[in-house]
C-alpha positions as CSV (number, residue, x, y, z in Angstrom):
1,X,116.3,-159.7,-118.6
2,X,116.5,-156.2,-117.3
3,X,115.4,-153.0,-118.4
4,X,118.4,-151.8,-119.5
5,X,119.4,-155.0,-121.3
6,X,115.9,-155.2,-123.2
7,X,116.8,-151.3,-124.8
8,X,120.1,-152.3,-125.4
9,X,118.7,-155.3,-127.6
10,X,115.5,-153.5,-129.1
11,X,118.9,-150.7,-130.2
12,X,120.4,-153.4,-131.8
13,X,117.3,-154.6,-133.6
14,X,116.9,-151.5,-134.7
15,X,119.8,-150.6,-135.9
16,X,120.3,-154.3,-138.0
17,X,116.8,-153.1,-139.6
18,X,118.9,-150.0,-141.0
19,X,121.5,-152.7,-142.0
20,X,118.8,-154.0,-144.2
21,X,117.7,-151.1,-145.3
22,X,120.4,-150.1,-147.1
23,X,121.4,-153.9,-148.4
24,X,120.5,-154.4,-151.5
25,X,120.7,-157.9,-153.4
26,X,121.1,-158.1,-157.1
27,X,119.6,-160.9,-159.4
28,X,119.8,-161.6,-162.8
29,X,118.2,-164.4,-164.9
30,X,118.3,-165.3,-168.8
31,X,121.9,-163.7,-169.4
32,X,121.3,-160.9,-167.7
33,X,118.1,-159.9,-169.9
34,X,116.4,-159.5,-166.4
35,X,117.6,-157.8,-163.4
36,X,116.3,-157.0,-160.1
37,X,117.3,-155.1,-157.1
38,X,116.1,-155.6,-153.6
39,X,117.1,-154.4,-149.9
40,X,117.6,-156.6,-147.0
41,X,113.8,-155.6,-145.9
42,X,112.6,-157.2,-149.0
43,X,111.9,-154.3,-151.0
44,X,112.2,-154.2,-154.5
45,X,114.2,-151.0,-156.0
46,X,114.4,-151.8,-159.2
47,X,113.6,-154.1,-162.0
48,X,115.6,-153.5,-165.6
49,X,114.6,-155.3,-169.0
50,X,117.3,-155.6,-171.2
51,X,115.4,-155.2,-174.6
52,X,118.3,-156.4,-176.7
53,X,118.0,-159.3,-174.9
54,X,114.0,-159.9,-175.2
55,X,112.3,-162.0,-177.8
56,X,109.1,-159.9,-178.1
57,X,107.8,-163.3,-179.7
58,X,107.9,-164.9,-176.4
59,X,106.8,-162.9,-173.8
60,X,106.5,-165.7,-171.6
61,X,109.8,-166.5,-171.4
62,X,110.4,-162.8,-170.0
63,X,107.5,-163.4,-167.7
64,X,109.6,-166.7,-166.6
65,X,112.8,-164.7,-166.1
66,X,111.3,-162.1,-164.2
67,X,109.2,-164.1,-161.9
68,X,112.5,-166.6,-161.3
69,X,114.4,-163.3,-160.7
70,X,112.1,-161.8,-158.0
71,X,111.7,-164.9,-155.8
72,X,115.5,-165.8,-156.0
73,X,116.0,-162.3,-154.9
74,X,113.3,-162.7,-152.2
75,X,114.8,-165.8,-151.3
76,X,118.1,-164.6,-151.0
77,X,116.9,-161.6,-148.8
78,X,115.1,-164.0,-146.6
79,X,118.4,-165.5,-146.1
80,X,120.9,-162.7,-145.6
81,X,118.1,-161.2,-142.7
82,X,118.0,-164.8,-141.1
83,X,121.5,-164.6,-141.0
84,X,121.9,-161.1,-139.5
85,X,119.2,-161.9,-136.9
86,X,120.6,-165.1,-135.5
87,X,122.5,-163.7,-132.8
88,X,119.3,-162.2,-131.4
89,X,117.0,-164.5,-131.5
90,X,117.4,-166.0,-128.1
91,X,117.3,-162.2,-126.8
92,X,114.5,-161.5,-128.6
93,X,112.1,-164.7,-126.9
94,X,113.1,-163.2,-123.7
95,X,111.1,-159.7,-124.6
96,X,108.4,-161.5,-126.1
97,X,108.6,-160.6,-129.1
């Protein structure tokens, strides 16, 4: 692979990293009484509580919801950035990386 060909590719990597930047995944669990927001990079922005939705009697199902929540959303990053960076991978063997 030539010079030229290996910046065009580390552009293109760069540039799907930006992709996945600004992505963000949404997850909700127990009715939506738990939601989380994440970015193609695997990022959490933002976890909400509903408290309407929250028995305060059983904090562990909340703990339930919002660990089920985060690795579904984790998951589902993992997936969407596998995706994206399928093309590439051939390319990206051939610069070593």
């Amino acid at each position: 692979m030539s010079r030229f060909d290996q910046a065009k590719m580390l552009l293109k990597v760069k540039k799907l990293q930006k992709e996945l930047q600004k992505m963000v995944i949404n997850v909700e669990k127990g009715d939506g009484a738990v939601k989380v927001e994440i970015t193609g990079e695997q990022k959490i922005k933002k976890i909400h509580i509903d408290p309407e939705s929250i028995d305060l009697d059983d904090i562990g199902q909340l703990e339930r919801w919002v660990e089920d929540a985060v690795k579904e959303a984790i998951a589902e990053s993992q997936k969407v950035a596998a995706e994206k960076m399928q093309p590439m991978m051939g390319a990206l063997g051939d610069l070593g990386l």
